[in-house]
C-alpha positions, 0 to 999 in steps of 0.5 A, spaced: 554 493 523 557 499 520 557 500 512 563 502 510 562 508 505 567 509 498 570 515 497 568 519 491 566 526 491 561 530 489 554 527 486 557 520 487 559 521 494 551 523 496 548 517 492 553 512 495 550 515 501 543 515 501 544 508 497 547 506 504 541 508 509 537 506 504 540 499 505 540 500 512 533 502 513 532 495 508 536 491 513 532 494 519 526 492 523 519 493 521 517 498 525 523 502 522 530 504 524 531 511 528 536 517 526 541 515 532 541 508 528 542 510 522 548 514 524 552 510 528 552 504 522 553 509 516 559 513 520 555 519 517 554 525 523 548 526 525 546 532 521 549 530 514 544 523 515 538 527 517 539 532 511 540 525 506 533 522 510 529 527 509 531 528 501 528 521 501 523 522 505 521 527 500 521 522 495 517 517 497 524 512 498 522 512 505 517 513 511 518 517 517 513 515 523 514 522 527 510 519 533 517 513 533 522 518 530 524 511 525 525 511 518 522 505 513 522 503 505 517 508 503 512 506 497 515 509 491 520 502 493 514 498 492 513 501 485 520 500 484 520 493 486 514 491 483 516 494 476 523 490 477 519 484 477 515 484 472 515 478 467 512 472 474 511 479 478 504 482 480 503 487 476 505 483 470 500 478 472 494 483 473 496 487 467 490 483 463 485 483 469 486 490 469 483 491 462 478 487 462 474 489 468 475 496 465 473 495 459 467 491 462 464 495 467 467 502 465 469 503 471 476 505 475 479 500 477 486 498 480 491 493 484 493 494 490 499 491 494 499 491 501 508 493 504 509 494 511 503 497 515 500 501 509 496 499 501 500 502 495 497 502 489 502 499 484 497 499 477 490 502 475 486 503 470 482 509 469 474 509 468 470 512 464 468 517 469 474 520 473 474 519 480 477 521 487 480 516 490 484 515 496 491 513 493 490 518 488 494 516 481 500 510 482 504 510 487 499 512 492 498 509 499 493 509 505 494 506 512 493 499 512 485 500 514 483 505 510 480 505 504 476 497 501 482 495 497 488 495 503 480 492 509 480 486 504 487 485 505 488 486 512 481 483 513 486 475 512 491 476 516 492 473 523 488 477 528 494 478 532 497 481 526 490 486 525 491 488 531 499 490 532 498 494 524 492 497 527 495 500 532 501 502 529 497 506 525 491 509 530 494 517 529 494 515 521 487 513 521 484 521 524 485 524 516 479 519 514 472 520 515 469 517 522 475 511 522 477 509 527 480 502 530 473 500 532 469 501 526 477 498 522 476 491 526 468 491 525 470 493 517 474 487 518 469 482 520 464 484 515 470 483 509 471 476 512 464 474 511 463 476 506 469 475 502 470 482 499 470 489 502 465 495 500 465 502 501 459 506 500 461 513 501 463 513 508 470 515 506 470 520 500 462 522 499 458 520 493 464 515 491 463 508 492 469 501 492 469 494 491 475 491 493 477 482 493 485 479 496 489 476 491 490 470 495 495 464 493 494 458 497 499 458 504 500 465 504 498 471 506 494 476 502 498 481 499 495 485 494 488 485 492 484 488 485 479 492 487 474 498 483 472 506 485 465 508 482 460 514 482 455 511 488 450 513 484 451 507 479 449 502 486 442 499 484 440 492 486 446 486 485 451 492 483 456 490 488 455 482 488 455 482 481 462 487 482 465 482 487 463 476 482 468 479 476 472 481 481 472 473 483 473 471 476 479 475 475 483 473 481 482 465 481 485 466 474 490 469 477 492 465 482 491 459 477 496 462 472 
């Protein structure tokens, strides 16, 4: 379906526009809707449309998979509609959690949300010790497979959807250190019997993460808390009694 453009000039016509492709993204497949789309149902030529993707691109309002040459919501909408929801919303609903596993443990922590094919951070709260981390503030996102935050999450979805979001983001994977699909689906296998998904400095050296889904009963997992500490502060029981806080949190959570 065509999108009908209203005919303002100047900044209103440019806004009316991109607000239109970014319903046209919003409206189009998972895996994307490709440049030649996006012009034939906007009835902007090719190299106005281009020229206003790549403005959102830039933003992060939307994604570009170069390798597909599609364009999807990027993870500043995430934030945008996490925000927009708050009150029953996630973010509303871990604001609680988030102080009181800092204030605990004095370590970072943060809330993660699975969207699309990749893990975004919607909130954090930082540790006493300042640390690295793979999304780096709000708003930050990884690959979903990346990182224990977005591995406890995808660890819980079906096995035919682990598989089709995996290799989707197979090239996406070479940035980070040794990961590659095999060891993401052993990762996952570790998770589920576990419960919860640890990393031990294999991504970023000396920095270590604890990561447990957020699970509501008959649905798949969306989003999941999850700390970043100094490996140094690994003794005995650290990570069982992280997952164990975590645990708390997340059943008062689903509960509320």
């Amino acid at each position: 379906m065509t999108k009908t453009i209203p005919s303002p000039s100047g900044g209103a016509q440019l806004l009316d526009r991109a607000v239109i492709l970014l319903d046209l993204v919003a409206d189009g497949r998972v895996e994307g809707v490709t440049l030649k789309e996006l012009t034939a149902r906007s009835g902007l030529n090719t190299a106005t449309c281009h020229r206003i993707l790549n403005t959102l691109v830039g933003h992060k309002l939307l994604a570009r998979d170069d390798r597909k040459r599609c364009y999807r919501l990027g993870a500043r909408m995430t934030i945008y509609g996490a925000r927009a929801a708050r009150g029953p919303g996630i973010v509303s609903r871990c604001e609680i959690a988030l102080t009181r596993l800092r204030r605990r443990t004095g370590d970072t922590v943060h809330l993660m949300a699975r969207f699309n094919h990749d893990s975004v951070c919607l909130d954090r709260r930082d540790g006493e010790c300042v640390v690295p981390t793979l999304t780096g503030s709000i708003g930050g996102s990884v690959p979903l497979g990346a990182g224990p935050g977005s591995i406890s999450m995808l660890a819980f979805l079906d096995e035919d959807e682990q598989d089709f979001i995996i290799r989707a983001n197979l090239e996406r994977y070479a940035p980070y250190r040794s990961l590659t699909p095999d060891k993401v689906r052993r990762l996952l296998a570790d998770t589920r019997e576990r419960g919860y998904a640890v990393d031990v400095g294999e991504l970023i050296p000396g920095i270590a993460g604890v990561a447990m889904p957020i699970i509501t009963d008959g649905e798949k997992p969306g989003a999941s808390l999850g700390f970043t500490l100094l490996c140094a502060k690994l003794a005995p029981g650290v990570i069982e009694q992280y997952a164990a806080l975590l645990r708390e949190e997340i059943d008062a959570i689903v509960g509320q």
